[in-house]
C-alpha positions as CSV (number, residue, x, y, z in Angstrom):
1,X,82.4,-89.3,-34.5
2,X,84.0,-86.3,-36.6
3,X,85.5,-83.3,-35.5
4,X,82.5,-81.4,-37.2
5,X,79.6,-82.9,-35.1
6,X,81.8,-83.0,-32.1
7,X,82.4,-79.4,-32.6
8,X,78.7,-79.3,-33.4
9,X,77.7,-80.6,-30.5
10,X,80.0,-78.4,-28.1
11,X,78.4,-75.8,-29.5
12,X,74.6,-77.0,-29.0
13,X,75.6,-77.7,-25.7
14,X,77.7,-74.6,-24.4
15,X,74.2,-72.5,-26.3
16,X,71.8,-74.6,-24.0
17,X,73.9,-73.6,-20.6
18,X,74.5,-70.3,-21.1
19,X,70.3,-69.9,-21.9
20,X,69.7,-71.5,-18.8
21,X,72.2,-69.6,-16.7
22,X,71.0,-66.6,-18.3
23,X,67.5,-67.7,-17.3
24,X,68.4,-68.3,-13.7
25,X,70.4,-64.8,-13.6
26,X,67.3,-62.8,-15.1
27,X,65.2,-64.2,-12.5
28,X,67.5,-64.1,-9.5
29,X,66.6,-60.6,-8.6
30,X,62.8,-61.5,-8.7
31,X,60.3,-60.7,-5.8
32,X,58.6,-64.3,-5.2
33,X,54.9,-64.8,-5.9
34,X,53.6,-66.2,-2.3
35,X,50.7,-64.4,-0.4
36,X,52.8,-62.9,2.8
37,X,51.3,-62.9,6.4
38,X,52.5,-59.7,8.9
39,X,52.2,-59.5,12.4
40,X,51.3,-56.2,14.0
41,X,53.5,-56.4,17.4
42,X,51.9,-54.6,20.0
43,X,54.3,-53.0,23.5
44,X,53.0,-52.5,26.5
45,X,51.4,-49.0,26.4
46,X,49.1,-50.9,23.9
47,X,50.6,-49.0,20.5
48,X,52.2,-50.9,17.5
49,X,55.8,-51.3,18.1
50,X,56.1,-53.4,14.6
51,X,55.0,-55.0,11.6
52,X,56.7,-58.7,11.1
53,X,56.6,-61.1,8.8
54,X,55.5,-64.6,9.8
55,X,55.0,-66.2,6.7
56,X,57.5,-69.2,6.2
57,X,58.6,-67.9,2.4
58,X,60.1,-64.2,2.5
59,X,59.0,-63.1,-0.9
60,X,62.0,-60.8,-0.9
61,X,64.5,-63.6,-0.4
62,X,66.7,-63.4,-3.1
63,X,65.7,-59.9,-4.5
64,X,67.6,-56.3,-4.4
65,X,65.1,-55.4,-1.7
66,X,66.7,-58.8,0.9
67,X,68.7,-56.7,2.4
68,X,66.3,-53.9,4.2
69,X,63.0,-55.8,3.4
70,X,61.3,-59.1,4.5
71,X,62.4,-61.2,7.0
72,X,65.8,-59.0,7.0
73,X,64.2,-55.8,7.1
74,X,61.5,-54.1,9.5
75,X,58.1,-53.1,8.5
76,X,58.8,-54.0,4.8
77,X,57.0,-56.5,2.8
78,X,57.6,-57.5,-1.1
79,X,54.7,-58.6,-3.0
80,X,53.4,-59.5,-6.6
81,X,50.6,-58.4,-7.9
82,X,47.4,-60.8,-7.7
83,X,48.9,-62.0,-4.5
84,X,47.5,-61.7,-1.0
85,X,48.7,-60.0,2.4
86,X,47.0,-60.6,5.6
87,X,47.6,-58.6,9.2
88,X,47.0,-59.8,11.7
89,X,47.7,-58.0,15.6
90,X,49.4,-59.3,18.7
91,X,46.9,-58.1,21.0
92,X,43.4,-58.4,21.8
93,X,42.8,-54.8,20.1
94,X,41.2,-53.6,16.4
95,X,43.2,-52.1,14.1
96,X,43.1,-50.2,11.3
97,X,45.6,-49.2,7.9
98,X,46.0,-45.7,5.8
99,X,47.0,-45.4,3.1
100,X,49.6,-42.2,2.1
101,X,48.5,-41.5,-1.0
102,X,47.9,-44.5,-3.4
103,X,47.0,-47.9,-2.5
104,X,47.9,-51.2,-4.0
105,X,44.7,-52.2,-3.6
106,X,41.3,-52.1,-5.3
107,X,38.6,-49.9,-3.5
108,X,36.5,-53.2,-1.8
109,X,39.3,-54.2,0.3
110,X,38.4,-53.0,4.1
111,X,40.7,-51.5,6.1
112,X,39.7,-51.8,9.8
113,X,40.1,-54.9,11.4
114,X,36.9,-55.6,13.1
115,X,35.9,-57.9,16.3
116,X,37.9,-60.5,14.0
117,X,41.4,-58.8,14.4
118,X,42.8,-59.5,11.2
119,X,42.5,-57.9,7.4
120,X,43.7,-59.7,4.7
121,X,43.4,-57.7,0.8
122,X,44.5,-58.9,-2.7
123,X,47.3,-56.8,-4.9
124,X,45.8,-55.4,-7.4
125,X,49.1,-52.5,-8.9
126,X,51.6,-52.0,-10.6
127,X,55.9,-51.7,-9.5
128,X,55.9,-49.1,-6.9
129,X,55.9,-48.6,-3.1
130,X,53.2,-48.1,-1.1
131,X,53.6,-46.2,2.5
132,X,50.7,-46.9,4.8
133,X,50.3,-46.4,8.7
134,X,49.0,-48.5,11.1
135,X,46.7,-47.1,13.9
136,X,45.8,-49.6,16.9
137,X,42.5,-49.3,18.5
138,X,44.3,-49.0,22.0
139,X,46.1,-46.1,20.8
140,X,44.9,-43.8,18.4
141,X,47.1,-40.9,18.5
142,X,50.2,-42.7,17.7
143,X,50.5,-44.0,13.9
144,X,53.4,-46.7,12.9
145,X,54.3,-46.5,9.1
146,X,54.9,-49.5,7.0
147,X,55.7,-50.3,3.5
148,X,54.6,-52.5,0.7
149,X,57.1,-52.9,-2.2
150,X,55.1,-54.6,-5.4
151,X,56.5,-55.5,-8.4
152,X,54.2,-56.7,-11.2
């Protein structure tokens, strides 16, 4: 082989690793796209102590939110739009989620729980975050306040 298609092919080759590293660094910071599952933890006085996730991928995993969001954070979830998010609660109570302002949803979704205990809605929004509270059946007059972080 010459020098020139050695060179040549260096050259080809160093240009196809850096793409690919540049590929993989682009997307590093990335929300993932899984539907996420949260678990409305219920104490004792029957009010909402928290909102976990129990889905076995932590969408944030891996994004500048990890460290105070997901699986790592409290009453944080990331999501994707087009994706789904379920809640479901701890106790044998109904439940029901407000909104501050905006939601990330579209107007069908329904946000009390019902005899079924569970409420599960599709992302439909843009990049922003979405503050919403929680308000158990079994006590009303305290509110827990969540968040939803969506990237598109």
């Amino acid at each position: 082989m010459s020098i020139q298609r050695v060179t040549k092919l260096i050259s080809v080759v160093a240009f196809v690793f850096i793409s690919l590293l540049a590929v993989g660094v682009a997307n590093a910071g990335d929300i993932k796209k899984n539907n996420q599952e949260l678990m409305i933890e219920v104490n004792a006085s029957g009010c909402a102590s928290s909102v976990n996730l129990i889905s076995p991928v932590d969408n944030c995993e891996g994004s500048e939110f990890a460290g105070n969001c997901g699986k790592n954070g409290k009453d944080c979830v990331c999501m994707r739009d087009q994706k789904f998010v379920s809640w479901m609660i701890s106790a044998d109570t109904r439940f029901e989620l407000k909104f501050k302002g905006t939601s990330p949803f579209k107007d069908n979704c329904k946000f009390k729980s019902g005899n079924n205990k569970k409420i599960q809605c599709k992302i439909e929004a843009g990049d922003g975050n979405y503050d919403y509270d929680v308000i158990v059946e079994s006590c009303p007059n305290q509110v827990y306040d969540p968040r939803i972080i969506v990237k598109a």
